[in-house]
C-alpha positions as CSV (number, residue, x, y, z in Angstrom):
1,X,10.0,-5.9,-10.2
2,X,10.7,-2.4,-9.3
3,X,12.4,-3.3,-5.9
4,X,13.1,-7.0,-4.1
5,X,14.5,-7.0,-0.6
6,X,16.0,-9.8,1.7
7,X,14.8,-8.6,5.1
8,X,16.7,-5.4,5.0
9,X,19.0,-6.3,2.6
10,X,18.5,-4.7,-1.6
11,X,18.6,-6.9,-3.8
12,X,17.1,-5.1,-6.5
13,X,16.5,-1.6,-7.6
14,X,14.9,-0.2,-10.6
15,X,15.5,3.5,-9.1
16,X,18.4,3.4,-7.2
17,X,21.9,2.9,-8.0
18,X,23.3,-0.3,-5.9
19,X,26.0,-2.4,-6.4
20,X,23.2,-5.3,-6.2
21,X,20.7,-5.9,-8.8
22,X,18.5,-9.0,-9.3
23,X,18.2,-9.9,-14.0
24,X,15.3,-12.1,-13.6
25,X,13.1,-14.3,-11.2
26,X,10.8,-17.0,-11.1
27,X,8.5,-18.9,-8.7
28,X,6.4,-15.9,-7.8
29,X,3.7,-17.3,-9.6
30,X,1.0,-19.7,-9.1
31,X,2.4,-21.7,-6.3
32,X,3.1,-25.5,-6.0
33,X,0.7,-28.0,-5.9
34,X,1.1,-31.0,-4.0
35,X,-1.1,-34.4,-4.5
36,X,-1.1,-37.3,-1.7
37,X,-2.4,-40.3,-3.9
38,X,-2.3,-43.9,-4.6
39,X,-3.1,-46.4,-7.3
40,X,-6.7,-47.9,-6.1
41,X,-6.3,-51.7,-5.4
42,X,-7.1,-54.4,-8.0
43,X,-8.9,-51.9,-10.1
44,X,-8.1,-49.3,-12.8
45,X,-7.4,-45.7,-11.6
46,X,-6.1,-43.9,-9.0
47,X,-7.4,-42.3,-5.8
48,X,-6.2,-37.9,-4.8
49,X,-6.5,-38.6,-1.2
50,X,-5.4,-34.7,-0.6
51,X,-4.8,-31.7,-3.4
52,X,-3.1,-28.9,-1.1
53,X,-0.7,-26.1,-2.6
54,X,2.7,-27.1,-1.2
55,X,5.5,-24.2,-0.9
56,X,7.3,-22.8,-3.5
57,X,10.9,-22.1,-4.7
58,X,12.1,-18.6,-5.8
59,X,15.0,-18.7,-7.9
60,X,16.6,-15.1,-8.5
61,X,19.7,-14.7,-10.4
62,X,21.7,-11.3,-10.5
63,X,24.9,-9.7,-10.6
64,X,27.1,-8.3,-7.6
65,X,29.7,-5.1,-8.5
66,X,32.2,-2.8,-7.1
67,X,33.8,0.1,-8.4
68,X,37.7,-1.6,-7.5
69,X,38.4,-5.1,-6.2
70,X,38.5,-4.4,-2.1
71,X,35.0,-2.6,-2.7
72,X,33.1,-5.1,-4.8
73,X,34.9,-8.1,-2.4
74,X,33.0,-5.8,0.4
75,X,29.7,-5.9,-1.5
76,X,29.9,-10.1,-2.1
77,X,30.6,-10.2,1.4
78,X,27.5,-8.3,2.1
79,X,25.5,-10.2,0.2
80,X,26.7,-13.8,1.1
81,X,25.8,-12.5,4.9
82,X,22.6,-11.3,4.0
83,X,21.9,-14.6,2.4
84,X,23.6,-16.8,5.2
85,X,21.1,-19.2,7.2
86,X,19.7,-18.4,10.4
87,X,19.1,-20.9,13.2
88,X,17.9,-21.1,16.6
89,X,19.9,-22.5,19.3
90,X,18.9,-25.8,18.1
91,X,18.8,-25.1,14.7
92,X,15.8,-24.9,13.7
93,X,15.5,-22.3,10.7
94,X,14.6,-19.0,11.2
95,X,12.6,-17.4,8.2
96,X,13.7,-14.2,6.4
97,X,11.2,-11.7,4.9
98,X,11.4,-11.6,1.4
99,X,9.8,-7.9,0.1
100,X,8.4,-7.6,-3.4
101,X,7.2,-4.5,-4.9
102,X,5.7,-5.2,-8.2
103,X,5.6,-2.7,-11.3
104,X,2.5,-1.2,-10.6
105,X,4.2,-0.4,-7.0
106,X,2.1,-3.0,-5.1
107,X,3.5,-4.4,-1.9
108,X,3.7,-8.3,-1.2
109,X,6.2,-10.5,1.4
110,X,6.7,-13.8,1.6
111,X,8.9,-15.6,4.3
112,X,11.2,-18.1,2.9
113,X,14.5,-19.8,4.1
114,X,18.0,-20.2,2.1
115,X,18.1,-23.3,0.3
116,X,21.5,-22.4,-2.0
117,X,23.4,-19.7,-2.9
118,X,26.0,-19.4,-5.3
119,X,28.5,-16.4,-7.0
120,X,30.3,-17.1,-10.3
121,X,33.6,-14.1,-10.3
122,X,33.1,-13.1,-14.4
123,X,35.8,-10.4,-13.8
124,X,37.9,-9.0,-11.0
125,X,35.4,-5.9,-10.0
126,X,31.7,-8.6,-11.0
127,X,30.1,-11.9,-10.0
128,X,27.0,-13.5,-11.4
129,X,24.6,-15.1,-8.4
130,X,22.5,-17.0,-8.3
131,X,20.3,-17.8,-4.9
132,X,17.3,-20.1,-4.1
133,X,14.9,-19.6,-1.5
134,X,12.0,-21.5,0.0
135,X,9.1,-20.0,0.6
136,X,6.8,-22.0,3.4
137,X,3.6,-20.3,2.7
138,X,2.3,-20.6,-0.7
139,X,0.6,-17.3,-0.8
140,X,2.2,-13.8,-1.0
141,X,1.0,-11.4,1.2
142,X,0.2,-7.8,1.8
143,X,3.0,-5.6,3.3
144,X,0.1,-3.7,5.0
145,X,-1.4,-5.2,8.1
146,X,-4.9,-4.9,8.7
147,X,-6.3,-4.9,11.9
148,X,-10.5,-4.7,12.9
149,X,-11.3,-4.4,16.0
150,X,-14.7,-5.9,17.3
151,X,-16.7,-5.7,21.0
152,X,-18.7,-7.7,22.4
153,X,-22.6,-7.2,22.1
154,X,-23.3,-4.7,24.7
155,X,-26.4,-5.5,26.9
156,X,-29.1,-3.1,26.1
157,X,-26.6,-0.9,24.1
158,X,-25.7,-0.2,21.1
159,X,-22.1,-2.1,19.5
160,X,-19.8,-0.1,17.9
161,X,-17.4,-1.9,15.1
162,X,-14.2,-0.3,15.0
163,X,-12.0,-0.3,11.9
164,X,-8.4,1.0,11.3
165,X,-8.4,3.9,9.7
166,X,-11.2,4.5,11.8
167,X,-14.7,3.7,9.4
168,X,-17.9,4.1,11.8
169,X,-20.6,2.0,11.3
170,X,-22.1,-0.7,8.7
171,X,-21.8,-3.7,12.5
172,X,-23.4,-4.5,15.2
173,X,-24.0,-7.4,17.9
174,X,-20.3,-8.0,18.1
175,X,-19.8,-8.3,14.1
176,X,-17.3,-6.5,11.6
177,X,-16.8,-6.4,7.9
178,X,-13.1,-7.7,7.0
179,X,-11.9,-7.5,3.3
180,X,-9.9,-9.3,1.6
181,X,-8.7,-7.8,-2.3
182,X,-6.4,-10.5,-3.1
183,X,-6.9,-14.1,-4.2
184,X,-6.4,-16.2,-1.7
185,X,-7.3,-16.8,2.1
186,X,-5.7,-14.5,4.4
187,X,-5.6,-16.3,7.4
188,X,-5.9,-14.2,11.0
189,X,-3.9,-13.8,13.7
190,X,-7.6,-12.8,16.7
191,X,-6.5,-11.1,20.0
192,X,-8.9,-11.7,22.9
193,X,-9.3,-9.4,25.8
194,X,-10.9,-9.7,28.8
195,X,-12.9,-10.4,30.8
196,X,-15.3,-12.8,29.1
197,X,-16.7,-16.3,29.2
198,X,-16.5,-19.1,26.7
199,X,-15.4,-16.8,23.8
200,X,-16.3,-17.8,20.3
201,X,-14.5,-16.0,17.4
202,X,-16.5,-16.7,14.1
203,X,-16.4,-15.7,10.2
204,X,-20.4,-15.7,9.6
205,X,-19.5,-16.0,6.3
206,X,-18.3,-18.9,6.0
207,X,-20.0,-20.9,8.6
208,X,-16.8,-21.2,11.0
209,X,-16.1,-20.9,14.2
210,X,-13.8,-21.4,17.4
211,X,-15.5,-21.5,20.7
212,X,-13.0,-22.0,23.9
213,X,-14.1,-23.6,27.2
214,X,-11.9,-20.5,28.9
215,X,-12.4,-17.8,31.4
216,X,-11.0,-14.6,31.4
217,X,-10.7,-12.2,33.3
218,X,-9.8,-8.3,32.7
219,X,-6.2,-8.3,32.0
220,X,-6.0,-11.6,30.2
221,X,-5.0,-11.4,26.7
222,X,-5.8,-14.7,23.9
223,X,-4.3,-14.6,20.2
224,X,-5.8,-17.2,18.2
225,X,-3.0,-18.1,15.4
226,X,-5.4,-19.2,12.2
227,X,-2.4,-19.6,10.1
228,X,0.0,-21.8,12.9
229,X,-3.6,-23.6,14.4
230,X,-2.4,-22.4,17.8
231,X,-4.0,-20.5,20.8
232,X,-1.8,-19.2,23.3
233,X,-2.7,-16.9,26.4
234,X,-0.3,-14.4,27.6
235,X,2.2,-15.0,25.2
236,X,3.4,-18.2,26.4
237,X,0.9,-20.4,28.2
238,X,-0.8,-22.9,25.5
239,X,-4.5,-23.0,25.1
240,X,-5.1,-25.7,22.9
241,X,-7.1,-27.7,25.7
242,X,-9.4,-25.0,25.5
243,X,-10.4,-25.5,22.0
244,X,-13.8,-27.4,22.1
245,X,-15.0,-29.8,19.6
246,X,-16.3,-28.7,16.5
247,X,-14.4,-25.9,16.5
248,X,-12.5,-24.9,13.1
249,X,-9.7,-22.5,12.3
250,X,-10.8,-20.7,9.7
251,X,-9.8,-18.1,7.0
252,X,-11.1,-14.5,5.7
253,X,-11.8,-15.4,1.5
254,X,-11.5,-13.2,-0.9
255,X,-14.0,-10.4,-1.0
256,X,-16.1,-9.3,2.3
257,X,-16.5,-11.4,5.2
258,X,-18.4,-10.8,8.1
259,X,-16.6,-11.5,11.4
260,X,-17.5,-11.9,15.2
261,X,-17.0,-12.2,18.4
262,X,-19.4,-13.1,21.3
263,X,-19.1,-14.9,24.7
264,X,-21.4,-16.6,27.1
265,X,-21.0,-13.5,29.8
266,X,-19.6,-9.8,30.6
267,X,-19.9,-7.7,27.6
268,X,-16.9,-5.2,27.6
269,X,-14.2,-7.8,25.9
270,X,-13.3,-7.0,23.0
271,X,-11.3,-9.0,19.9
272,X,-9.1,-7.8,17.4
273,X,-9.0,-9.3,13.7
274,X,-5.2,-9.0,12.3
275,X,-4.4,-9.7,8.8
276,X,-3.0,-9.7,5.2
277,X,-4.6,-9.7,2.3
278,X,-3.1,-12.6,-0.1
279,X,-2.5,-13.6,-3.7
280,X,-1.9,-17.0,-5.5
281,X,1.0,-15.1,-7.5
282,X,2.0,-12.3,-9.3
């Protein structure tokens, strides 16, 4: 790795020169897999009742330094707080970002939570670390958010698609292209704005589709969480009610998908398509 951070926090540098620097890593590979089965009744065999990649543990192991003993004390002080949980006021964990940027200076995150940390002292001025984290998606992501915007179908107009950086063209009717270079699902986070009646928010693509029994009206702001399942209007009022059936949260695959949004009225709404591309592992 040429660089590893812990939210802000280095802890590893192939350029620079910090008193941090991580020797080796694992678990950034393919993730784990996770099998819900049981032994099939009176009979030989077994039956996989679900095969779904779980999470994954990072392991890094490093070395912590300082030039005298009061300044390397400093830096394992710095690092044991930068490592320390996080909790909410009822202590729920709150997830660090863990920033990777590989050899060939690609950019990936992954959020992940403390699961042990410890520092071995091999001399007065040195430590040896060690620290674990959990990782609660099992993909790694792009550092780069991409975000495509898409209108609804304009009534004897013409749609534009808009993409950012701006790329005009290759849409229409509501639709945009979304890619995805990795290996993996990247799964949206869709604004909706108003007004507009009965959104649906689909990847054509695939097949799937949300359609919400919901009217807004101009002002009125949706985001439909793919990855979380939830749907949430105005940052705190849930939706979920509005989610009608045969609906399915769905993901952008690897490769081009073609994305929409339409509604049963008004055609000046608009929806934006947030995302990052993802891999397996690296």
């Amino acid at each position: 790795m040429n660089a590893i951070l812990l939210d802000s926090y280095s802890l590893h540098s192939l350029t620079a020169s910090q008193p941090c620097q991580t020797r080796s890593a694992t678990g950034l590979g393919f993730p784990q897999v996770r099998l819900d089965q049981y032994n099939r009744p009176g009979t030989h065999g077994m039956t996989v009742a679900h095969n779904l990649y779980g999470g994954r543990t990072i392991t890094l192991d490093g070395t912590i330094r300082g030039a005298d003993r009061t300044t390397f004390m400093a830096n394992r002080a710095a690092l044991e707080a930068a490592v320390s949980l996080r909790l909410d006021s009822v202590n729920v964990p709150i997830a660090r970002t863990l920033f990777l940027v590989d050899l060939d200076f690609s950019l990936y995150q992954v959020n992940v939570v403390t699961k042990s940390f410890q520092c071995e002292l091999t001399s007065p001025t040195m430590g040896k670390w060690q620290l674990q984290l959990e990782a609660t998606d099992y993909t790694l992501e792009s550092q780069t958010l991409t975000s495509v915007t898409s209108f609804l179908p304009q009534s004897g107009g013409v749609t534009y698609a808009v993409t950012y950086p701006v790329q005009f063209g290759g849409s229409s009717g509501g639709s945009v292209t979304a890619s995805n270079s990795g290996n993996a699902p990247a799964f949206p986070l869709v604004t909706l704005y108003g007004p507009m009646i009965n959104p649906v928010i689909a990847n054509d693509s695939t097949g799937e589709s949300i359609r919400l029994n919901l009217t807004l009206v101009a002002g009125d702001v949706v985001a439909v969480d793919m990855k979380k399942r939830l749907i949430v209007q105005g940052g705190t009022t849930n939706r979920m009610g509005a989610f009608i059936s045969g609906s399915k949260f769905w993901a952008i695959l690897p490769g081009l998908n073609n994305l929409r949004v339409g509604a049963d009225a008004y055609d000046v709404g608009y929806a934006t398509f947030s995302y990052r591309e993802a891999r397996l592992g690296l």
